[in-house]
C-alpha positions in Angstrom: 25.5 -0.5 -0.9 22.3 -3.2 -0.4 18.5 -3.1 -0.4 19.1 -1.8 3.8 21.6 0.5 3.7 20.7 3.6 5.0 19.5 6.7 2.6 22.2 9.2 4.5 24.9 7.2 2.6 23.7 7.9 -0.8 25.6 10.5 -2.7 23.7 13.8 -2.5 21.4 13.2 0.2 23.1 14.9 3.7 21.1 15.7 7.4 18.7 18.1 5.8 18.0 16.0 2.8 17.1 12.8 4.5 14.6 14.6 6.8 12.2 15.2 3.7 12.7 11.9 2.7 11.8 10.8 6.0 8.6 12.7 5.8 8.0 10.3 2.9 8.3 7.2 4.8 11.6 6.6 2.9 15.0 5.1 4.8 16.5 2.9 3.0 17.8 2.1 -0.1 15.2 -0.3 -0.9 12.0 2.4 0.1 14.0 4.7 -2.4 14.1 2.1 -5.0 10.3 1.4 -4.6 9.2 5.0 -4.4 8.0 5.0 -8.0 6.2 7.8 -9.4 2.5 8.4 -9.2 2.1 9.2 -12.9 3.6 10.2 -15.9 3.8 13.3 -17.7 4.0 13.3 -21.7 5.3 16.7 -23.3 3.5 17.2 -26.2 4.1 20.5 -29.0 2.5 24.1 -27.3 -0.4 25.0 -28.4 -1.8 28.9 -29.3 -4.7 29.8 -27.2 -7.1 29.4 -29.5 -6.4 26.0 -30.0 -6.5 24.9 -26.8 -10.1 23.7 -25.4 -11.1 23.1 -20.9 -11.8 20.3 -19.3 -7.9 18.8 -19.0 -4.2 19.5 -19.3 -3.4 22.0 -21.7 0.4 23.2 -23.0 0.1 27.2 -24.0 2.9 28.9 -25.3 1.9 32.7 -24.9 3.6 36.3 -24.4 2.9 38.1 -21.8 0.3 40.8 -22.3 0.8 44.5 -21.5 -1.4 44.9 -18.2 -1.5 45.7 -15.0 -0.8 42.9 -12.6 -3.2 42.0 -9.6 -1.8 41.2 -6.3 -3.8 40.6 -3.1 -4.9 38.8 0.1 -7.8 36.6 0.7 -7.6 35.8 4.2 -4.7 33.4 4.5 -4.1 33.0 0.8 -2.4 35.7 -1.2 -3.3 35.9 -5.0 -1.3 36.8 -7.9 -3.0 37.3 -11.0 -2.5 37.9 -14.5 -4.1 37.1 -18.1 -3.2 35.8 -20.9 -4.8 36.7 -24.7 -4.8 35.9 -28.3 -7.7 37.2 -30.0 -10.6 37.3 -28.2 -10.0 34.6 -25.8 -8.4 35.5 -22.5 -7.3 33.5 -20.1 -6.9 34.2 -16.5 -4.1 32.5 -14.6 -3.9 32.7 -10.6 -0.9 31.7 -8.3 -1.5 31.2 -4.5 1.1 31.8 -1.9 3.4 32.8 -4.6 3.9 37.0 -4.9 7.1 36.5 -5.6 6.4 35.7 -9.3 5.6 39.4 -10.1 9.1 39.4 -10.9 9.2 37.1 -12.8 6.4 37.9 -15.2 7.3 40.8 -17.6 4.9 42.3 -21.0 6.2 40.7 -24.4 8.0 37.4 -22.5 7.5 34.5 -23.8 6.7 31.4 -21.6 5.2 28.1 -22.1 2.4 27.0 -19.1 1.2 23.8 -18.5 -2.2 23.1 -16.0 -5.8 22.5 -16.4 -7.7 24.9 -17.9 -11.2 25.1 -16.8 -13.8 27.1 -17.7 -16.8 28.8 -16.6 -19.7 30.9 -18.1 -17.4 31.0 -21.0 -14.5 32.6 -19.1 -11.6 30.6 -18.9 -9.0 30.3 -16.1 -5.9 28.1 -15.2 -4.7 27.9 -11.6 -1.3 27.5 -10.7 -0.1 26.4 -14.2 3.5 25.0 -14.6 5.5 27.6 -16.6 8.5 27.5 -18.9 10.8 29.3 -20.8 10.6 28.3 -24.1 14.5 27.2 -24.2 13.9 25.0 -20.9 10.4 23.0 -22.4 12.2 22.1 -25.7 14.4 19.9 -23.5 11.5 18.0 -22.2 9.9 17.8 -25.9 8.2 14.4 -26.3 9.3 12.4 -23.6 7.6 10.7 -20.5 8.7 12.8 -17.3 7.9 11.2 -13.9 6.2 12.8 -11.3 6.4 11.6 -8.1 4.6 12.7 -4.7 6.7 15.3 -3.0 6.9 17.2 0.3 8.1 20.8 0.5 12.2 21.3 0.0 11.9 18.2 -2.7 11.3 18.2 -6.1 10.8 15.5 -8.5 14.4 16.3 -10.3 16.2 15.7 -6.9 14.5 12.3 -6.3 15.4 11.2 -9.8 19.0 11.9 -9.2 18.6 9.5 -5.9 17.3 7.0 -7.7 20.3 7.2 -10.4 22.9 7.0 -8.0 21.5 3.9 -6.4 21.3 2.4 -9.1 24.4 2.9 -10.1 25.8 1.5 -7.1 23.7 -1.4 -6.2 23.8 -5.0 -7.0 20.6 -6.1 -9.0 22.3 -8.7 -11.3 21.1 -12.3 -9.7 18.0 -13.1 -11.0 15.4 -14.8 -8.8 12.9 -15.7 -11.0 13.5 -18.9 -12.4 14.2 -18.6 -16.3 11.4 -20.8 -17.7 8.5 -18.3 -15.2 10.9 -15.3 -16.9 10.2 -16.5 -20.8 6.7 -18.2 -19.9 5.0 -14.8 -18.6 7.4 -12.4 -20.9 9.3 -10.6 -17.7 12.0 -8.4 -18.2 15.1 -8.3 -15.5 14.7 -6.4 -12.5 17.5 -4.0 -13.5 15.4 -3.4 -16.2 12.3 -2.7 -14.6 13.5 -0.3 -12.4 15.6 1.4 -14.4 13.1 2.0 -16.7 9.8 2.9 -13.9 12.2 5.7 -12.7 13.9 6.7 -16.0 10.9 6.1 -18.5 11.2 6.7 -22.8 8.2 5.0 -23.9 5.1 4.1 -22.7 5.2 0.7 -23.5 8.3 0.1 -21.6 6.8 1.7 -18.1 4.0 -1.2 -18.8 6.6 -3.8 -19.4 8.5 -2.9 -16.4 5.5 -2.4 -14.3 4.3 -5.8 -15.1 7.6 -7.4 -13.5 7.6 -5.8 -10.2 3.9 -6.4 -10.0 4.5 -10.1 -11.2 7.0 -10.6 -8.6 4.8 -9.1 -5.8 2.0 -10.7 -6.2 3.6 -14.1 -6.2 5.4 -13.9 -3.4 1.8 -12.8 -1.7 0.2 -15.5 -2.8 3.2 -18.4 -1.6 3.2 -16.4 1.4 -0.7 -16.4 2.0 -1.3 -19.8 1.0 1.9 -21.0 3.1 -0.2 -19.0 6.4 -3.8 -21.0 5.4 -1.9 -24.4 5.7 -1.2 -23.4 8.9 -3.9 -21.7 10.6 -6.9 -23.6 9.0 -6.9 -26.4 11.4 -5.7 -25.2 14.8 -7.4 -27.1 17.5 -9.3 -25.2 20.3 -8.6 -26.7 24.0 -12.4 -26.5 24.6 -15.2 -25.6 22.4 -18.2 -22.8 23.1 -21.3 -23.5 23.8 -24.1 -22.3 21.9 -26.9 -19.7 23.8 -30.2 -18.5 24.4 -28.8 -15.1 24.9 -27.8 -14.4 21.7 -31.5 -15.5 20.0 -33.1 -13.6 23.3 -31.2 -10.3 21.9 -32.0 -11.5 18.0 -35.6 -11.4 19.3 -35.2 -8.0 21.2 -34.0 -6.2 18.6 -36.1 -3.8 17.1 -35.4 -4.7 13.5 -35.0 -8.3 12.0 -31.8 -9.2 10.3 -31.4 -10.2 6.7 -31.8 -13.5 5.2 -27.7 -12.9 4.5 -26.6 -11.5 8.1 -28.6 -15.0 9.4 -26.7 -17.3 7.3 -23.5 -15.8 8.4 -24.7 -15.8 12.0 -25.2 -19.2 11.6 -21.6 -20.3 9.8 -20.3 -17.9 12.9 -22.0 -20.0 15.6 -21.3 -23.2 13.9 -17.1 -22.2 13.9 -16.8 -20.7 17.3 -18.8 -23.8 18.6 -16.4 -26.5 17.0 -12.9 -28.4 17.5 -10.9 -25.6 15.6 -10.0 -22.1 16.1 -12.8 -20.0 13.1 -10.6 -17.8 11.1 -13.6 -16.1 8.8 -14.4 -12.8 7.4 -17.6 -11.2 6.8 -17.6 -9.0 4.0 -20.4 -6.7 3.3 -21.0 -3.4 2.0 -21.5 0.1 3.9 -24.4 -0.7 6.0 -25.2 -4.1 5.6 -25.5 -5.0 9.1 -21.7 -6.3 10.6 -21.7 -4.8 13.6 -24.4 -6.7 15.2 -22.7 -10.1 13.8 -19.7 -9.2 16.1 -21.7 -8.0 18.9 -23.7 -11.4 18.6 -20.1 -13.3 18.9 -18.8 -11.0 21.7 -21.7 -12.6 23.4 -21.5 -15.6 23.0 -17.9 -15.3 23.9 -18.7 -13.8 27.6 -21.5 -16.3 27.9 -19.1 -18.9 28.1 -17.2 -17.2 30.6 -14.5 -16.4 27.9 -13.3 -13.3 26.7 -14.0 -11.1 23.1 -11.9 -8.3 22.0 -12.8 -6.2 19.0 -9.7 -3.9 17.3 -11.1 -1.1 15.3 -8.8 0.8 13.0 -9.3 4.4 14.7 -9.7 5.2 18.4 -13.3 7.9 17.1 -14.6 4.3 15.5 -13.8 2.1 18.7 -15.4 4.3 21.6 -18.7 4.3 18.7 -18.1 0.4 18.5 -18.0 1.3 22.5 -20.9 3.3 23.0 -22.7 1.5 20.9 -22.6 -2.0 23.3 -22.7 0.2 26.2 -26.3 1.5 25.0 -27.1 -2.4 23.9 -25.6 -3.4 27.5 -28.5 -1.1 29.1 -31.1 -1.4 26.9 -31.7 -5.3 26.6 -30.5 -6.2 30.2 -26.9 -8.2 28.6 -24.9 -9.9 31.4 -21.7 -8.8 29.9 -18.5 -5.9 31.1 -17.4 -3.9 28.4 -14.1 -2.1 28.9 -12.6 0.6 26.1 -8.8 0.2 25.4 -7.0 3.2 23.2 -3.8 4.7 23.3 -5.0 7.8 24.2 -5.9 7.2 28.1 -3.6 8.2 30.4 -1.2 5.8 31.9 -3.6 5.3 35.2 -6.8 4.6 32.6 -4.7 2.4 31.2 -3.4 0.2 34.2 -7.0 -0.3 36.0 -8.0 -1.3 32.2 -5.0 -3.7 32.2 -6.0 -5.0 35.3 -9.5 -5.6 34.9 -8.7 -7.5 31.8 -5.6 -9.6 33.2 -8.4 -10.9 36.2 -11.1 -11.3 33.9 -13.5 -8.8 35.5 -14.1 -7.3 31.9 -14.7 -9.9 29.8 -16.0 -7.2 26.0 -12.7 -5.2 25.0 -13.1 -2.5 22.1 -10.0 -0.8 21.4 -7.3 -0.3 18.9 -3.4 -1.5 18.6 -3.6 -0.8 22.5 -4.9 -4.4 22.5 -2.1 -6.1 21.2 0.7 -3.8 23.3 3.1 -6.0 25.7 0.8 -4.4 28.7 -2.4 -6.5 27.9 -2.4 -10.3 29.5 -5.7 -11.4 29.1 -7.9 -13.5 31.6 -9.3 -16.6 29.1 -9.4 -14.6 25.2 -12.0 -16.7 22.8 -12.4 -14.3 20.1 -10.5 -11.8 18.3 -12.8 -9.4 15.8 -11.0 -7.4 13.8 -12.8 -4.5 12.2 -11.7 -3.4 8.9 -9.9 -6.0 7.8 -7.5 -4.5 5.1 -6.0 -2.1 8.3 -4.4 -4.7 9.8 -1.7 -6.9 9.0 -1.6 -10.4 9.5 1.1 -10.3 11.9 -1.1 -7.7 13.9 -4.1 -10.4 13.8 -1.5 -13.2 15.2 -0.3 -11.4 17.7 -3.7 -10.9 19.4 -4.5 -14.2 18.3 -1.4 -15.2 20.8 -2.8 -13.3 23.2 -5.1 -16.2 24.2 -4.8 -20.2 23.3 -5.4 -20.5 19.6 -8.2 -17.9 19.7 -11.2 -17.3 17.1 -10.6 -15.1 14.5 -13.5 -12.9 12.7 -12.5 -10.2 10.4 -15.2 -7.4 9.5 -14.5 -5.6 5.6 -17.0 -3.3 3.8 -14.2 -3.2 1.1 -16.2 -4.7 -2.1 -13.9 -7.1 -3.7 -15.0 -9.5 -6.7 -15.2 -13.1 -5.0 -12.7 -14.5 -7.2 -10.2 -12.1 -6.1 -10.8 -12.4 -2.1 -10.7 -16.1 -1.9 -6.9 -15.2 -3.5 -6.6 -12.1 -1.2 -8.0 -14.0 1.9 -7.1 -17.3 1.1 -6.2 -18.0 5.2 -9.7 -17.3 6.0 -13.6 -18.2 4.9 -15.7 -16.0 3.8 -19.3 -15.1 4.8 -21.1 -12.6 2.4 -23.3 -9.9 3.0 -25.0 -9.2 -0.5 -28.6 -7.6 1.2 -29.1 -4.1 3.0 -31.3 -3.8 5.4 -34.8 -2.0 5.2 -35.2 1.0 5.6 -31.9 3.0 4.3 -32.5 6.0 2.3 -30.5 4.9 -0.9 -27.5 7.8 -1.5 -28.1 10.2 -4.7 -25.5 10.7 -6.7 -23.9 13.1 -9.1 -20.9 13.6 -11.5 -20.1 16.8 -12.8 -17.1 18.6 -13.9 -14.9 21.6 -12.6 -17.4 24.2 -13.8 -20.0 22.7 -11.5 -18.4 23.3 -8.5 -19.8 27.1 -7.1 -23.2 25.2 -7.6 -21.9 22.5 -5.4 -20.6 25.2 -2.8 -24.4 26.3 -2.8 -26.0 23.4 -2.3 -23.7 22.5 0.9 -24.4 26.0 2.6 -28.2 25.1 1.9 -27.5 21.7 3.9 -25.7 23.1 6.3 -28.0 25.6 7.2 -30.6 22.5 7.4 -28.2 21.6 10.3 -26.3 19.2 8.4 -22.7 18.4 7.6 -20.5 17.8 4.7 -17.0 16.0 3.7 -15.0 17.0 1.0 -12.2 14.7 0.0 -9.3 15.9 -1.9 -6.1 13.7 -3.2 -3.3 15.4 -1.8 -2.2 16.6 1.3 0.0 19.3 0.7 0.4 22.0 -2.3 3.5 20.8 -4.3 2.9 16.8 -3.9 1.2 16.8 -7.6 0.5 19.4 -10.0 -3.1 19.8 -10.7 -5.2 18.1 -8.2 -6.5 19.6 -5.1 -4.8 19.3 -1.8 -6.3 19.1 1.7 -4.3 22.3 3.4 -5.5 24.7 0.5 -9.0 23.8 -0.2 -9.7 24.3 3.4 -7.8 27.6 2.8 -10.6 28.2 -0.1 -13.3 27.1 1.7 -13.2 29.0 4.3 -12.8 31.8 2.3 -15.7 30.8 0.3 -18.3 30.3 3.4 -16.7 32.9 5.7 -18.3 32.7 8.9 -21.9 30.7 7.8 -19.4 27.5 8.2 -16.7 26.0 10.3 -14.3 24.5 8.5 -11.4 21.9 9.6 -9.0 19.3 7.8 -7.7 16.3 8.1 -5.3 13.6 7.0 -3.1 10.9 7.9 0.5 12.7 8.2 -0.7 14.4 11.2 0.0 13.0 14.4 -2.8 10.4 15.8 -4.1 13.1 18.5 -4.5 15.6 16.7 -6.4 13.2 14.0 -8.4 12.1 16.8 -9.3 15.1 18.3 -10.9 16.8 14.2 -13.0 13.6 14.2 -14.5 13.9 17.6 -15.1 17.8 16.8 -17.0 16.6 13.6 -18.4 13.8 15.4 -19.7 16.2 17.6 -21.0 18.8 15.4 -18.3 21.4 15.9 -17.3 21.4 12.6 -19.6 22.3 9.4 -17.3 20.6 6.5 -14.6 18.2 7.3 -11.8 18.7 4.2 -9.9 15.3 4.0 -7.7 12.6 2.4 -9.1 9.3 2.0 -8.2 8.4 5.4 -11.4 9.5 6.3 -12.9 6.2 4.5 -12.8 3.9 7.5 -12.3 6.1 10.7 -15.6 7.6 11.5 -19.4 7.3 12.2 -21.3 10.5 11.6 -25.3 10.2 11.2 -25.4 13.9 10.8 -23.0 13.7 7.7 -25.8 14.6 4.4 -23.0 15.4 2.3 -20.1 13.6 0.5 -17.9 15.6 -2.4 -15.3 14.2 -4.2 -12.3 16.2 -5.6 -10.5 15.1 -8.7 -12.7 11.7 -8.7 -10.9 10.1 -11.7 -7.9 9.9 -9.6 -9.1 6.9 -7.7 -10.7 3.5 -8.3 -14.5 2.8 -7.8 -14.3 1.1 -5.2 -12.2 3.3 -2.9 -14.8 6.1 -4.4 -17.9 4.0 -2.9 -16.0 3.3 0.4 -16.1 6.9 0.3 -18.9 7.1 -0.2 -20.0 5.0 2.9 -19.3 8.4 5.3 -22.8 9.4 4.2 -26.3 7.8 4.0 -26.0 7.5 7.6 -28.9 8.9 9.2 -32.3 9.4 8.4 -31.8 11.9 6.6 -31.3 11.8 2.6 -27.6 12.0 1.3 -25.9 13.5 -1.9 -22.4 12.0 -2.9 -21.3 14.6 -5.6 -17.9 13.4 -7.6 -16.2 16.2 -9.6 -14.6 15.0 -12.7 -11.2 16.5 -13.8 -10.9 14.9 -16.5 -13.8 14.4 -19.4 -11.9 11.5 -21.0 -14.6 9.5 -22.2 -13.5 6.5 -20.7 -13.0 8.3 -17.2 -16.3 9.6 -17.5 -17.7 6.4 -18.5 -16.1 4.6 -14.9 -17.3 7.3 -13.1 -21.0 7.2 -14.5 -21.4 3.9 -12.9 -21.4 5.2 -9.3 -24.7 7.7 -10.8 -26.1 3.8 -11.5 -25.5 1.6 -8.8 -25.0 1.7 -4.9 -23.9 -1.6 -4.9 -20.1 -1.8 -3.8 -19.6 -5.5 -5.4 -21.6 -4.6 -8.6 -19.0 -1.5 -8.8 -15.5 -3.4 -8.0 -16.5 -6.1 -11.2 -17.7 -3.6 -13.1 -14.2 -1.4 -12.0 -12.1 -4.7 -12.6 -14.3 -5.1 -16.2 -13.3 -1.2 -17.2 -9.6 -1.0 -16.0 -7.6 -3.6 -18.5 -4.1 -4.6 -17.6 -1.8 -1.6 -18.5 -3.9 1.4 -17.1 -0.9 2.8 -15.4 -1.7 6.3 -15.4 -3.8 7.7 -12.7 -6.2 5.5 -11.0 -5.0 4.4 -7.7 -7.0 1.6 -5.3 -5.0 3.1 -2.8 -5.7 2.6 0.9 -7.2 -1.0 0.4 -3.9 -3.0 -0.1 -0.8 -1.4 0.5 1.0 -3.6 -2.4 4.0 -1.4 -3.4 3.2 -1.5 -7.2 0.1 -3.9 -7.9 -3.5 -2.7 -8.2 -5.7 -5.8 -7.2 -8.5 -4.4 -9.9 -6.3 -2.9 -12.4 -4.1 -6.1 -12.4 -6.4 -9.1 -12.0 -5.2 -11.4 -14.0 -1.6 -11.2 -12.8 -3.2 -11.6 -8.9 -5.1 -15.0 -10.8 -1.9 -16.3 -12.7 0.2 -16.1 -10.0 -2.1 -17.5 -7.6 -2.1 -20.8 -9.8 1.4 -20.4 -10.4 2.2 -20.2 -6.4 -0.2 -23.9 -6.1 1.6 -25.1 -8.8 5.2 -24.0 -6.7 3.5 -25.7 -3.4 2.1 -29.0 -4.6 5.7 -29.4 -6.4 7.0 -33.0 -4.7 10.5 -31.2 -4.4 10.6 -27.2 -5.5 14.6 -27.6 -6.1 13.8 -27.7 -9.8 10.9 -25.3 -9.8 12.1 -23.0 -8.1 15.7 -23.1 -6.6 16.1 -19.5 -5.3 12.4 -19.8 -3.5 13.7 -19.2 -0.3 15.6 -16.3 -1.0 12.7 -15.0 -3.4 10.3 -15.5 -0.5 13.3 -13.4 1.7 13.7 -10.4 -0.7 10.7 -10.0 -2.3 8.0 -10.9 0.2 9.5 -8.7 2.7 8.8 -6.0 0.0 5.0 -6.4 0.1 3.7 -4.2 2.7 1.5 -6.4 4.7 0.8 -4.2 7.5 -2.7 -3.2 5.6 -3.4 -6.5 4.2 
């Protein structure tokens, strides 16, 4: 067995098996390996019910009452209810989908139930709770169980028996790290850390273990990033643009004037695409700092030269808005430029005229999305390559486009907020340009956060905007019931919602297992108002323009990173209308709640991400997730800063070595194993 062998080979895992973990993006031994759980559970002693207070995860061990037990439809959902009571204190437990439990539940048994218990108007209520027989807890008593994200037909058990037999039967002996990095920066072996990340006993040793794989990762990052700089930075260009009156003619048209920031850029922008070597620089600015009209200023001067642009947006909703948008632009100021739209979507004849027109230079602005970089697409003369989004595309994406004309100009577009000593690591191939001003005029977003039992008065005040013609987002952190206990998922909230509003809204959902059509086709429908409330994973955060959007509320907020949570926060604030971003906390650990506060404070995405890098100290494994930013397989660019600086230094240090034979001798193998382990397809 080795890192590629195939999962179907694994003892225990047959044709049906391997399907779910397909569904998981897992195929080989190595994606098993480095499909670590999403948290931890800790099994602490039951408590009676009187001891146990809301607001989090709570261990009841109760009998079963004598009572009559409710079971019943709501719309799609079926509910089977039941209460529990010691004293006077009763609490009311619901299962969904599951009426097969009312044989299962019997007066006088004795269970133990695990969930968040929540209460309202001093009645108190759990919602599918965990439950146990006392016999089966005691065998979990006081340890760290893993839980890991799940589809249906897998459970956590099953995975952890995977993991045990690969273990067992693959070769993780060599060591890679050189001895004196292992003892300098206190590493444990690999065997050790995954051994222990997928069979835990202590806390501590999930942190030590942790910190190796995260050590490893980030260093072969950063020798792999600073290995791409030394090559890109000084690629010559085989002629240079000139500079022209049509972009100031627009700058004057415009019906706004640009920040002192967007100018500067503008200018550094200008200056790159109009000397001796290819520009490879990123502008990063928050939500609605003013990017767009950067790119379309460079897709000018691109055509004005008699050169090409193309601009890849993440989605295909966000390029035909990128689309429409220099269409209107194209009309409205009189620009002496062809715009063409490229998506997978078009039809095989759409997509040879568009191929066509490109290859013969009779459209010289292309907006699409990966359909730019597909074998089809020779281009006429490509000058400039905008990516939009910049953490959706890998680097290899950007070089293949890049290839697609001669040394071409690269400008990357990212309203992720990333502290400036972290990006120059994380973008280390490319300079950076700095939006830190908004542009006058923007309503500022108001924000709340409030716990579980604030939620019906969050229901109301979306039917009130609604009614006022608006529309809303909810974002939940699951997709499916059964991936994680206790957190909301996208398929059942909708379920809930609908059942909540009935027919005063139309509700849809979204997220990013379903197939890239269908996604498509929800965001157009919200885009075009045929949809009230859009129910979605974070893969909403980057995919979507909505004006009409007034409304932005967060499920189970303490489950991701401030950052991600203002990104999120970018669907809304859109219009001209005033937004509400509401974050529900599950959680009312002080120091959650704390974190969270911040976003009531500031709308200021780089304030946030130092402030979230300031609160989140090495060793906050459990819970917060950045995810969607940087696919790293274990790291957390906030959460583990100062590994992302030490190795940084540490890769210069490998680099600048005269000979790396005595520094490193396994670097090339290192670079072979472990880089290939960082996903760099979102980087």
């Amino acid at each position: 067995m080795n890192w590629n062998s195939d999962l179907i080979g694994v003892k225990g895992i047959g044709e049906k098996t391997v399907k779910l973990f397909h569904k998981l993006d897992i195929y080989t031994v190595r994606d098993l390996l480095y499909y670590f759980p999403r948290d931890y559970e800790k099994f602490e002693e039951p408590k009676s019910i009187l001891e146990c207070k809301s607001g989090g995860i709570v261990t009841i061990r109760a009998k079963i009452p004598n009572q009559n037990m409710e079971l019943r439809k709501a719309g799609r959902l079926v509910l089977f209810k039941f209460y529990l009571l010691e004293g006077d204190k009763r609490i009311e437990i619901t299962y969904f989908n599951m009426a097969f439990l009312k044989n299962t539940f019997f007066p006088g048994q004795e269970f133990i139930f695990r969930g968040r218990l929540e209460e309202k108007k001093g009645r108190f209520s759990m919602d599918q709770p965990k439950f146990y027989k006392p016999e089966e807890y005691s065998k979990f008593l006081n340890t760290l169980q893993p839980v890991y994200s799940l589809t249906k037909g897998l459970t956590s058990n099953f995975i952890q028996k995977a993991e045990k037999e690969v273990l067992k039967n693959l070769s993780l002996e060599q060591e890679l790290l050189p001895e004196y990095m292992v003892e300098k920066y206190q590493l444990c072996s690999r065997r050790e850390a995954f051994e222990t990340l997928h069979f835990p006993k202590f806390e501590e040793e999930v942190l030590n273990a942790r910190k190796r794989l995260v050590f490893e990762e980030f260093l072969a990052f950063c020798i792999n990033v600073k290995t791409q700089k030394n090559t890109d930075m000084n690629l010559p260009v085989s002629s240079p643009l000139l500079k022209t009156a049509a972009t100031t003619r627009l700058l004057e048209q415009l019906p706004y004037k640009l920040t002192n920031a967007q100018l500067k850029a503008w200018e550094q922008i200008e200056n790159d695409m109009a000397g001796n070597y290819a520009m490879n620089r990123m502008v990063q600015g928050d939500v609605g700092s003013g990017k767009t009209i950067l790119a379309i200023l460079a897709l000018l001067m691109a055509a004005y030269n008699g050169r090409q642009g193309a601009l890849m947006a993440p989605t295909e909703v966000l390029a035909k808005q990128h689309y429409d948008s220099i269409m209107e632009m194209t009309e409205k100021f009189h620009l002496d430029i062809k715009p063409i739209l490229l998506v997978g979507s078009m039809t095989a004849k759409e997509k040879r005229r568009a191929y066509e027109r490109i290859e013969l230079g009779l459209a010289n602005v292309i907006i699409g999305t990966h359909a730019l970089i597909q074998g089809g697409v020779n281009y006429h003369d490509l000058a400039l390559v905008i990516t939009d989004e910049q953490h959706r595309f890998g680097v290899r994406q950007r070089q293949t486009l890049q290839e697609k004309g001669d040394n071409t100009h690269i400008l990357v577009m990212s309203a992720t907020p990333i502290p400036r000593t972290l990006a120059i690591i994380l973008f280390g191939d490319l300079h950076l340009s700095i939006l830190d001003e908004m542009p006058v005029g923007r309503l500022p977003i108001k924000n709340c956060v409030v716990n579980t039992s604030f939620r019906e008065k969050a229901y109301q005040f979306m039917q009130k905007e609604i009614d006022a013609g608006h529309q809303v987002y909810c974002i939940c952190p699951m997709v499916e019931a059964g991936e994680m206990e206790n957190l909301e998922n996208v398929e059942e909230y909708a379920e809930k919602l609908q059942e909540y509003f009935g027919e005063k809204a139309r509700v849809a959902y979204l997220h990013g297992k379903m197939r890239p059509a269908l996604k498509n086709q929800i965001m157009e429908d919200f885009a075009d108002r045929r949809t009230d409330i859009l129910v979605s994973t974070t893969v909403i955060e980057v995919g979507i323009n909505v004006p009409n959007a007034t409304v932005m509320m967060v499920e189970n907020a303490e489950r991701f990173g401030l950052a991600q949570l203002h990104q999120l926060r970018g669907r809304v604030g859109r219009g001209k209308d005033q937004s509400y971003c509401i974050f529900i906390n599950g959680n009312q650990n002080n120091k959650t709640t704390e974190r969270l506060e911040l976003l009531n404070k500031s709308n200021d995405g780089f304030f946030l991400a130092n402030e979230d890098m300031r609160l989140r100290g090495p060793g906050d494994i459990f819970g917060i997730r950045q995810s969607g930013e940087f696919a790293f397989r274990v790291g957390d660019i906030y959460n583990d800063s100062e590994i992302l600086l030490e190795t940084a230094a540490l890769a210069d240090e490998i680099l600048l070595a005269e000979s790396t034979k005595n520094l490193f001798p396994l670097l090339e193998t290192f670079r072979a194993e472990v880089g290939n382990e960082v996903d760099f397809r979102s980087i």
